[in-house]
C-alpha positions in Angstrom: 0.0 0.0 0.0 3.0 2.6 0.8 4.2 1.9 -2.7 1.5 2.5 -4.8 0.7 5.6 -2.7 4.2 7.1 -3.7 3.5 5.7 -7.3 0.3 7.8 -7.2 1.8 11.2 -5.7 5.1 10.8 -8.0 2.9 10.7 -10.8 0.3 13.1 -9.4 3.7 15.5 -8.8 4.5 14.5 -13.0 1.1 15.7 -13.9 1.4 19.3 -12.0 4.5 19.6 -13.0 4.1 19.3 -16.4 0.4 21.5 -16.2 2.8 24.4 -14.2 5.4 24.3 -17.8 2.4 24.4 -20.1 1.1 27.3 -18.2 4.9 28.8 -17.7 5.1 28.8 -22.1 1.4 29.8 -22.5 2.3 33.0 -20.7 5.6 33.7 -22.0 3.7 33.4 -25.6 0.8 35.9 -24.2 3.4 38.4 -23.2 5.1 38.2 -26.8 1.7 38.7 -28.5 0.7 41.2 -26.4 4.0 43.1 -26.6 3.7 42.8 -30.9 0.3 43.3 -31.3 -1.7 44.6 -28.5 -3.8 43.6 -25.4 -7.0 43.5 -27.6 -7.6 39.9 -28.6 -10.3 41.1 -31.3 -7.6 43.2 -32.7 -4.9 40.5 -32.4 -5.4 37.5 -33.8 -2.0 36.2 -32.6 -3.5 36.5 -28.9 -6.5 35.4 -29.3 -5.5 31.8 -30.8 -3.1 31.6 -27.6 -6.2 32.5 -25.1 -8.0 29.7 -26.8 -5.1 27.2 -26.7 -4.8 28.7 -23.1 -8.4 27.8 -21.7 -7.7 24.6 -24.0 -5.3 24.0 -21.4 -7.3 24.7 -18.3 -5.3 27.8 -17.5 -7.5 29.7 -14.8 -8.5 33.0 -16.3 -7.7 35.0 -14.0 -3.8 33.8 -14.3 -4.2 34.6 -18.4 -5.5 38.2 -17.4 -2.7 38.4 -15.6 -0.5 37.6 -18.4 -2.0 40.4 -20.5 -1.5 43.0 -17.7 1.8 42.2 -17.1 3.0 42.2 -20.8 1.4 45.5 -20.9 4.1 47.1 -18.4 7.0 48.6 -20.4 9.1 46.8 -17.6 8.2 43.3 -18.2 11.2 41.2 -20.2 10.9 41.1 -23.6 11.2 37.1 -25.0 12.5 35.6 -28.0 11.5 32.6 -30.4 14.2 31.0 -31.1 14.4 27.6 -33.3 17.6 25.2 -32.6 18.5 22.5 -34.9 20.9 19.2 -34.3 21.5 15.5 -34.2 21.2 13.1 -31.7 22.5 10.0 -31.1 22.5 7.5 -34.3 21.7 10.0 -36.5 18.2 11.5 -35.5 17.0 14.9 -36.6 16.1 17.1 -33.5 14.0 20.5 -33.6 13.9 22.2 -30.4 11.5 25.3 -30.4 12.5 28.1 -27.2 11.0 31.0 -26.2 13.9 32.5 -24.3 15.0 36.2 -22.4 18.5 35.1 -22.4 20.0 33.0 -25.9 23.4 32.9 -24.3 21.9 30.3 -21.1 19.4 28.3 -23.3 21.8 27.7 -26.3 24.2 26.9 -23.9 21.9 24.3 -21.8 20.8 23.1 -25.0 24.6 22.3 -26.1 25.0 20.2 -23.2 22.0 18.2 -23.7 23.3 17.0 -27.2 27.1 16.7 -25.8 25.9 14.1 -22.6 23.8 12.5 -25.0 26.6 12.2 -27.8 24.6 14.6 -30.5 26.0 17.8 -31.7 23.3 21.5 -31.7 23.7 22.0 -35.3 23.3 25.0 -37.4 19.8 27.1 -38.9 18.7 24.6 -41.8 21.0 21.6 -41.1 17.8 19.4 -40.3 14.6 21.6 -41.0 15.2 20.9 -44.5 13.9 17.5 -43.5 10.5 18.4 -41.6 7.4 20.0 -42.8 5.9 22.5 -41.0 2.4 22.7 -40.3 -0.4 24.3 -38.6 -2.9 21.7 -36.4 -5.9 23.0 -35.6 -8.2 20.8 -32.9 -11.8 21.1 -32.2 -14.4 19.0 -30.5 -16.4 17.0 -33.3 -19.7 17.7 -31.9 -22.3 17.5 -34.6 -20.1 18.6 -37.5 -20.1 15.9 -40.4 -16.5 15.2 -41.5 -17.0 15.4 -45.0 -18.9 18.7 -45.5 -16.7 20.1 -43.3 -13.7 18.2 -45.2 -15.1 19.7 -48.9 -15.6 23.4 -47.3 -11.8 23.9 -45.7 -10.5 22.7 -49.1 -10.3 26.2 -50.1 -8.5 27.4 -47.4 -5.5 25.4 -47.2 -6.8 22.2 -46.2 -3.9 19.6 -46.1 -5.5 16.7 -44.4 -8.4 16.2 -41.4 -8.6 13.5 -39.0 -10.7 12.5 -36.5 -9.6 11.3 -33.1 -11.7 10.7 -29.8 -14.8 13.0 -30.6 -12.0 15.8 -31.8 -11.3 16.9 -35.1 -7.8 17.7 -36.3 -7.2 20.0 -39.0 -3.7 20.4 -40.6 -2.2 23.4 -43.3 0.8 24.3 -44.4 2.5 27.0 -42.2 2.0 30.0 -44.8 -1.8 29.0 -44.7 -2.4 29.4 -40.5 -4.2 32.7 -40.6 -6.4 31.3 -43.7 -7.3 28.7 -41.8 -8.0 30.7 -38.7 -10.6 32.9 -39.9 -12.4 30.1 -41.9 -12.6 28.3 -39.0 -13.9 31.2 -37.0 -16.3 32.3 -39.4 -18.2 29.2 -38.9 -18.3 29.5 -35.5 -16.5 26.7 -34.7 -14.4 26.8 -31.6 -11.1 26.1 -31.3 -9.5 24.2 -28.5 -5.5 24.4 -29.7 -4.0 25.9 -32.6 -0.1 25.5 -32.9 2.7 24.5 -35.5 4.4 20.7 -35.5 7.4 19.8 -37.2 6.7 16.3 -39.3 9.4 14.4 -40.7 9.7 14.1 -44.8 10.9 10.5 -43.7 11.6 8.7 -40.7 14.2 6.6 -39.0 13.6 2.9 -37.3 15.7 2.6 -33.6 15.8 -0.7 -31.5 14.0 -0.3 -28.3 17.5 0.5 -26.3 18.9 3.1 -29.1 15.2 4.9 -28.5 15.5 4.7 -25.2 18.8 7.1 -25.2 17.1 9.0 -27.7 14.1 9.4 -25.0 16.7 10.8 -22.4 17.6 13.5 -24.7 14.1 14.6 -25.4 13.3 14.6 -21.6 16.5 16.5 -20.8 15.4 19.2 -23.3 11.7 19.3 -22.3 13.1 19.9 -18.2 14.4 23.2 -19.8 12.0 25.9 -18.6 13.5 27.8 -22.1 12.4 24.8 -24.2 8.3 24.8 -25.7 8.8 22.1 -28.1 10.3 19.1 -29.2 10.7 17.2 -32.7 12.3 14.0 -34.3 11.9 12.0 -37.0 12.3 8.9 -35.3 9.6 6.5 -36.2 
């Protein structure tokens, strides 16, 4: 009984730790919207799809309001988007995605990760040129029918759509995002995430113990309070 009560609050401890880093990047990414376009979600479409990825995430309200606010002071730390690019162990493309107010500490951190794992941080382009990036859009399903809905998006950029669970994915190309945004807002439809993914042109096949190293690397660079994102094209 003492052992699956520690089971339970380690991974109770897992779950709120991971929900405090999602709410950590969903404010960092208010503050950079805010700070580029405004407080005014209606006026700021770039907001307004991180408020809905935001209460997508259970965020409490009154913690996103005070995200706004706070970007709004002149004195609050301005953050960057920054994109890293390397190999890991065996070969395997890694995109890491940052949001960072110091580059010097997070490309540094993020050197480390690939040297204790054997990988090398590569340059801008030395494995993007092997991902696609795309916007995914999710919604609940509700009573929408796939196939009108399928035949309607076409025009704005639709790439594929996939059902999941009761939700509805909806991918684009990159360029196509704010296409896609307004379509999907025009028809009322509300929107529960909208972000970019990295997917790999091809992918690469690792034994369970190879993927396992691989694994450690991915963890060390999603500890990084600096880090948002992750991407391989392991299999």
């Amino acid at each position: 009984m003492g052992r699956a009560f520690e089971f339970r609050k380690e991974r109770k401890f897992k779950r709120w730790s991971q929900m405090s880093k999602v709410f950590t990047r969903l404010g960092k990414e208010i503050v950079m919207a805010v700070k580029a376009g405004g407080p005014d979600p209606s006026n700021n479409s770039r907001l307004r799809t991180i408020i809905q990825n935001a209460k997508g995430a259970s965020m409490p309200k009154d913690r996103i309001e005070a995200a706004i606010k706070r970007a709004s002071n002149k004195d609050e730390k301005d953050y960057e988007e920054i994109v890293y690019e390397g190999y890991g162990p065996y070969g395997v493309a890694v995109i890491i995605e940052t949001s960072t107010d110091n580059i010097n500490r997070t490309v540094a951190n993020i050197r480390s990760y690939f040297t204790k794992s054997s990988g090398s941080l590569g340059t801008s382009g030395s494995v993007s040129f092997m991902f696609d990036k795309k916007a995914v859009f999710r919604f609940a399903q509700a009573d929408l029918d796939m196939e009108e809905l399928e035949l309607e998006l076409i025009d704005y950029g639709l790439d594929e759509i996939a059902e999941n669970e009761g939700e509805i994915f909806v991918y684009t190309a990159f360029e196509d995002f704010g296409k896609m945004q307004s379509a999907l807002e025009e028809k009322h439809i509300e929107i529960i995430n909208a972000d970019f993914q990295w997917f790999p042109a091809t992918t690469v096949e690792l034994s369970e113990e190879h993927e396992e190293e691989i694994n450690k690397l991915i963890e060390r660079l999603e500890e990084d309070d600096d880090v948002n994102q992750v991407f391989t094209n392991v299999a």
